[in-house]
N, C-alpha and C positions, 0 to 999 in steps of 0.2 A: 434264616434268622431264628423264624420258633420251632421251628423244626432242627437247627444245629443246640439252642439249649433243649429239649427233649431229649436229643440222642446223647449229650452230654449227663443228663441227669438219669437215664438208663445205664448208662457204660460205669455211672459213680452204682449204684443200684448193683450191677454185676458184678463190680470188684469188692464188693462187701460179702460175697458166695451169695448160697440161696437164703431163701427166706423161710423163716419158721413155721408160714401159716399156709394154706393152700384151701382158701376160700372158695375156688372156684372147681372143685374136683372132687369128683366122687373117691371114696375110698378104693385102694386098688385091689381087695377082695369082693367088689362089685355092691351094687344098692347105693344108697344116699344115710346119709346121716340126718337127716330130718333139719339140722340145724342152720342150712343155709337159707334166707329169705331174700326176694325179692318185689319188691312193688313196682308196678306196671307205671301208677300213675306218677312217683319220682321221676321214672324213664323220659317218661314222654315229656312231664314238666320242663326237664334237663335240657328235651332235644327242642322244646318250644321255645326254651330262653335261648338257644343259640343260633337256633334259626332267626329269634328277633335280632339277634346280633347284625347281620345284615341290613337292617334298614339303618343304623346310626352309620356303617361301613359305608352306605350307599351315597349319606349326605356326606361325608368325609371327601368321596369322590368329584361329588358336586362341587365342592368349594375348592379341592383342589386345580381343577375344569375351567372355573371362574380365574382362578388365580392365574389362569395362564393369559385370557382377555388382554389381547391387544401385543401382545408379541409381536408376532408380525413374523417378515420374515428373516432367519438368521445368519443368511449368508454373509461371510465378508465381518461378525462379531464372533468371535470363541466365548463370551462370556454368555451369548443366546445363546448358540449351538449348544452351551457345557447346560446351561439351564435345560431346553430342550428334550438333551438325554436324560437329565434328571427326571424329566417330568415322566417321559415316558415310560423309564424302570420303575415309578412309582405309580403311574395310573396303571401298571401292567401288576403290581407287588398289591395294590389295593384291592385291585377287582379279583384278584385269587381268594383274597383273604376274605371279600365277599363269599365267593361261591365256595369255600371252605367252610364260613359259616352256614351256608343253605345247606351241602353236604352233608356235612359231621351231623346236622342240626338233625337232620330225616333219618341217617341211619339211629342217631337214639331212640328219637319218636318209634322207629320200627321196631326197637329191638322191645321197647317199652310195651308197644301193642301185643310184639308175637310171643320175644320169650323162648324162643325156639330155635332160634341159631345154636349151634355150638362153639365155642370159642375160639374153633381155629377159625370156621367163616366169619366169625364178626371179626378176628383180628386179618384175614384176609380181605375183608368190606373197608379197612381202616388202611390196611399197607396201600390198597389199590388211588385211595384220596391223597396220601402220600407221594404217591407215583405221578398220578394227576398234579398234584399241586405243588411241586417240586418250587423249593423258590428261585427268585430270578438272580443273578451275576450280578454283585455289583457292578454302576457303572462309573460313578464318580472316582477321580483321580487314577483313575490309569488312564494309561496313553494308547490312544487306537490306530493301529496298525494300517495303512495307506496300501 
């Protein structure tokens, strides 16, 4: 879901050519231009507010949890069973998005303290939580195969 508008909003980015600016790259006769800056403590601030992001994700979970109290069992109703799946793809969609935000949250804090990656590992650190956190299949409204 945030991951198909990302790659959508990269693929519109591509079909515009490149970009004018190249913030992040040294000159290609070698050395630095003096002109690029970074602050350690943005970083880490960045990667702290997203790693809090987790604890509002976490009570989100909670009451989704609650909301399932007293179900029971769903054999013999389609409209529990269809609830049921639901709950599932969504208590499985939430808890990613938790430990998305733990993730994402520490590799800024890291990058923030060290500063020292280079860009292909930090976007190698990034593809890899992608991979990890693939999202899930919807489940609602299609019909499941016996």
């Amino acid at each position: 879901m945030a991951w198909d508008e990302w790659e959508q909003i990269k693929a519109d980015v591509a079909a515009k050519g490149p970009a004018s600016m190249q913030l992040n790259q040294a000159p290609s006769e070698g050395g630095t231009s003096g002109d690029l800056k970074s602050n350690r403590k943005t970083w880490v601030r960045v990667g702290e507010g997203v790693t809090d992001l987790k604890g509002g994700v976490g009570k989100a979970l909670t009451k989704l949890a609650d909301g399932q109290t007293g179900l029971g069992d769903t054999t013999g109703s389609v409209s529990a069973a269809a609830q049921k799946d639901l709950y599932d793809s969504w208590k499985k969609y939430v808890s990613d998005v938790r430990g998305r935000c733990e993730a994402l949250g520490g590799l800024l804090q890291k990058a923030g303290h060290d500063l020292s990656k280079t860009d292909e590992e930090a976007l190698a650190d990034l593809e890899k939580l992608q991979v990890k956190y693939e999202d899930t299949k919807p489940v609602g409204g299609q019909s499941k195969e016996k």
